[in-house]
N, C-alpha and C positions, 0 to 999 in steps of 0.2 A: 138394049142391053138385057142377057137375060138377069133371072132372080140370084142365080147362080153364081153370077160375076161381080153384084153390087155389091156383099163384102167385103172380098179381097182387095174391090177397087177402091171401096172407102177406107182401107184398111191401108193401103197405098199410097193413098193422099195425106192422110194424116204421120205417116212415116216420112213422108219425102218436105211436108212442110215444115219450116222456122219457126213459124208461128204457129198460135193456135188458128182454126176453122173454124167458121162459122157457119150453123145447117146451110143458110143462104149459099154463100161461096160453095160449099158441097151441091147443092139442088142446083148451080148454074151448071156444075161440071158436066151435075148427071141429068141430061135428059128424062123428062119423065118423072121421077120421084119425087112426091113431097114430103115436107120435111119433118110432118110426125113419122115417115117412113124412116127417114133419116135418123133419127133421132131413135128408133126401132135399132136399128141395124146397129147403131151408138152401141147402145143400154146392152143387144145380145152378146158384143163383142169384149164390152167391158165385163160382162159375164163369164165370159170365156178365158180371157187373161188372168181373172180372179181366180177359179174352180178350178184351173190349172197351175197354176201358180206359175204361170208365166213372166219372164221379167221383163215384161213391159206393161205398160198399164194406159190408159186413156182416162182422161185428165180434163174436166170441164172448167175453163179459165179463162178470165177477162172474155167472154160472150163469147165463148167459140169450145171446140175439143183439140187435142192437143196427146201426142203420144208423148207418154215420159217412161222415165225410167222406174222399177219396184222401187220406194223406199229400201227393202231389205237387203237388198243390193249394192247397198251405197258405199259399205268397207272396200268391195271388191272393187270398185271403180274410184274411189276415192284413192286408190293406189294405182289401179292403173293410171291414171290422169295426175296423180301428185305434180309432175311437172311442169303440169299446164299453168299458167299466169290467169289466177282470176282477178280480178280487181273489185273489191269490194269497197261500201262506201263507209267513207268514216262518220265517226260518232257526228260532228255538226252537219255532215249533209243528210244523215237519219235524221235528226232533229229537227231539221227545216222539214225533210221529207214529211215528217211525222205533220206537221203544223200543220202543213196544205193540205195533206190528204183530209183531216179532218176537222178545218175551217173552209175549206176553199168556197170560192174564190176567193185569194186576200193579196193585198201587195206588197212589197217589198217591206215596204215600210211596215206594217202590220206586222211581217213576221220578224222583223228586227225588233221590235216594240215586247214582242214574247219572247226571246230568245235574248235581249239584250245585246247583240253584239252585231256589227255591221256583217251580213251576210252577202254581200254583190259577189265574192268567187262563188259561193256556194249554190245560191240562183243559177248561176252561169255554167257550172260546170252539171246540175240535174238537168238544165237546159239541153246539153250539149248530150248531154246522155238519155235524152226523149224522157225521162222517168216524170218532169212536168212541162207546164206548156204555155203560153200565155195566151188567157181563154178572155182577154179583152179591156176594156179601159175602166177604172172609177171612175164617178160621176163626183169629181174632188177636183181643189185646185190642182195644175199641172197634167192633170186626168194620168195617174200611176196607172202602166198597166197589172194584170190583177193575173193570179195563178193559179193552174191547176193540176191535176193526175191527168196522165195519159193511159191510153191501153197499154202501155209498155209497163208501166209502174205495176198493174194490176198481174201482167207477167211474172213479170219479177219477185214480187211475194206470193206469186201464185195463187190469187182471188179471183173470182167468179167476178165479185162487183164490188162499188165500195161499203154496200151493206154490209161486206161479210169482217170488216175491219175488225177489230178487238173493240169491246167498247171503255171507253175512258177511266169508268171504276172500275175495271179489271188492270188494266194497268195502274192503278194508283194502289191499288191491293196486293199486285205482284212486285212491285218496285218497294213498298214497306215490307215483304217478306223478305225481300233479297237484301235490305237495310237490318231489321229487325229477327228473321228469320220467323220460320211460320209459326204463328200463335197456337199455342196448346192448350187444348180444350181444358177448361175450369178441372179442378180435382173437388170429390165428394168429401167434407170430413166424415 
């Protein structure tokens, strides 16, 4: 392949895939190029959508790249699409969601234990929707199996990894300002 072609063609593959790509998965397609090239070719391109103001952008998520759409674009397509059916998750399967990502592994029981209320639909249908996984057994009576994030999950809220999560006193600081509203700096007498 020449030097010529390896853009458009990586530029191709990330258009025509569901998911995001992985350097790997890109360096099997192409012959020959390694993956800090890869990764070159990444960075010049998402250079280029930016400086242009192009409305598509490339998008590094859950260990891979991923063409998306401009954020500022979102009015215009939010109307085109109005009629689309999305399905979003409700407030307890956030909650649960919320738990696992940032206890995992836990089980069932665990996150009923923090949550207080019997969660087995809710398990069941993050299940059914890949967003968690069961990543193995506790070492406890009955041996509960124990849960975790998928690369789907990571998708979905559009993260790199689960380092890039919110950390816990930020949401207990944003959740008392949406209570309390934001605290106003002290007055001088």
């Amino acid at each position: 392949m020449s030097d010529d072609n390896v853009k458009p063609v990586i530029e191709a593959m990330l258009f025509s895939s569901e998911r995001p790509l992985t350097l790997e998965q890109i360096k099997n397609a192409l012959d020959g190029l390694g993956t800090e090239e890869i990764r070159g070719v990444l960075e010049e391109l998402r250079g280029e959508y930016e400086r242009f103001g192009r409305g598509m952008r490339i998008n590094e998520v859950a260990g891979g790249f991923q063409m998306i759409t401009s954020p500022g674009f979102a009015p215009f397509l939010k109307k085109l699409y109005k009629e689309r059916r999305v399905e979003r998750l409700s407030r307890p399967a956030l909650e649960t969601l919320a738990i696992v990502a940032y206890k995992q592994p836990l089980s069932r029981a665990q996150v009923e234990s923090l949550r207080n209320v019997n969660v087995d639909g809710v398990i069941k249908h993050l299940l059914g929707r890949d967003l968690i996984r069961i990543t193995g057994r506790k070492k406890a009576p009955g041996r509960p199996f124990v849960f975790g994030t998928t690369r789907k999950f990571l998708e979905y809220f559009g993260l790199k990894s689960l380092e890039e999560l919110p950390k816990l006193e930020e949401f207990k600081r944003l959740t008392t300002e949406e209570i309390d509203g934001p605290k106003e700096p002290a007055r001088k007498s």
